[in-house]
C-alpha positions in Angstrom: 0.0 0.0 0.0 2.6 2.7 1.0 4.6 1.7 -2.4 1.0 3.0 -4.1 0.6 6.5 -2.4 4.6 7.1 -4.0 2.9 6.3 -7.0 -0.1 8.6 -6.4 2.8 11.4 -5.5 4.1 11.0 -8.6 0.8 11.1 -10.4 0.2 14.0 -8.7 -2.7 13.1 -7.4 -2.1 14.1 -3.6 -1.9 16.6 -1.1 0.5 17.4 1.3 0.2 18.5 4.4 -2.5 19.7 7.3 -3.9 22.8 6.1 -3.8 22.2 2.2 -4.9 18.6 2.7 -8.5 20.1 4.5 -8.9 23.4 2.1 -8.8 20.9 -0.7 -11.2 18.5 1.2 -13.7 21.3 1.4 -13.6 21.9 -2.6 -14.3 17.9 -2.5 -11.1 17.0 -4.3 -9.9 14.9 -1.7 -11.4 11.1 -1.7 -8.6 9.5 1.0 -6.6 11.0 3.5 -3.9 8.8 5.0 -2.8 10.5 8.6 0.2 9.8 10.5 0.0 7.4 13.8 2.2 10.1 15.4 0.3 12.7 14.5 -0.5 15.3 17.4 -3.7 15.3 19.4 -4.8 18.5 17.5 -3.6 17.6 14.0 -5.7 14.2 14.3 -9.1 16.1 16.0 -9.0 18.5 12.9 -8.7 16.4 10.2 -10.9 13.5 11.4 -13.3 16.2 12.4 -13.2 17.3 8.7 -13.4 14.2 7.5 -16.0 13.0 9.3 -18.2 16.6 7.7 -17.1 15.7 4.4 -17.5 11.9 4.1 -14.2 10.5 3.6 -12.4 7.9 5.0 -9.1 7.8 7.2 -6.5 5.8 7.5 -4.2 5.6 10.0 -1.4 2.9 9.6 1.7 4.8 8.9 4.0 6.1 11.2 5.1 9.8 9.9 8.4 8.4 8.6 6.6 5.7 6.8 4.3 8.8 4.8 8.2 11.1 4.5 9.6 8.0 2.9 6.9 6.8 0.3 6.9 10.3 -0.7 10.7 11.5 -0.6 9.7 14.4 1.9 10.3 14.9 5.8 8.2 15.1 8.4 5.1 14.2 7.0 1.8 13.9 8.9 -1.3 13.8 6.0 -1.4 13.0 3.0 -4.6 13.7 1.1 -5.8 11.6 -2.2 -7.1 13.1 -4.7 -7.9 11.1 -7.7 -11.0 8.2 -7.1 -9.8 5.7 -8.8 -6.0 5.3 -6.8 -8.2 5.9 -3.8 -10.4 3.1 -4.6 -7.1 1.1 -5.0 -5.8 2.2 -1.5 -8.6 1.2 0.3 -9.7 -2.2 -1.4 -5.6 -2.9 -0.5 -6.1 -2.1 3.1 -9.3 -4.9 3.3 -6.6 -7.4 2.2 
């Protein structure tokens, strides 16, 4: 799974980050968001709280170095998909 959401980076079919992850959630161009298990107490109340409003799943099964690395940043805590079809993909791998 974390091998696909490189992919999805490369696509360019993610966001990156807290604040841009949520503003594009709003303009429903988010259909995944993948949040770090190390994520701070704040950080995790927004965006589930957003996500929660907005009707789209969360996943939460990558440590923040786990996210950095699939994506060749640092310090990493959400990721945001934004094309349906590799979120489809993500999540059908996660029921595996």
């Amino acid at each position: 799974m974390i091998n696909n959401i490189g992919l999805a980076y490369r696509a360019r079919k993610v966001t990156v980050g807290t604040e841009i992850t949520i503003s594009e959630l709003r303009n429903k161009k988010v259909f995944l968001i993948f949040l770090a298990t190390d994520a701070s107490d704040p950080t995790k109340k927004k965006v589930y709280g957003k996500a929660k409003t907005y009707q789209v799943e969360v996943i939460e099964a990558f440590q923040s170095n786990e996210l950095s690395n699939a994506i060749g940043k640092k310090d990493i805590k959400v990721i945001g998909i934004t094309d349906r079809g590799f979120s489809q993909l993500l999540m059908n791998q996660r029921r595996k």
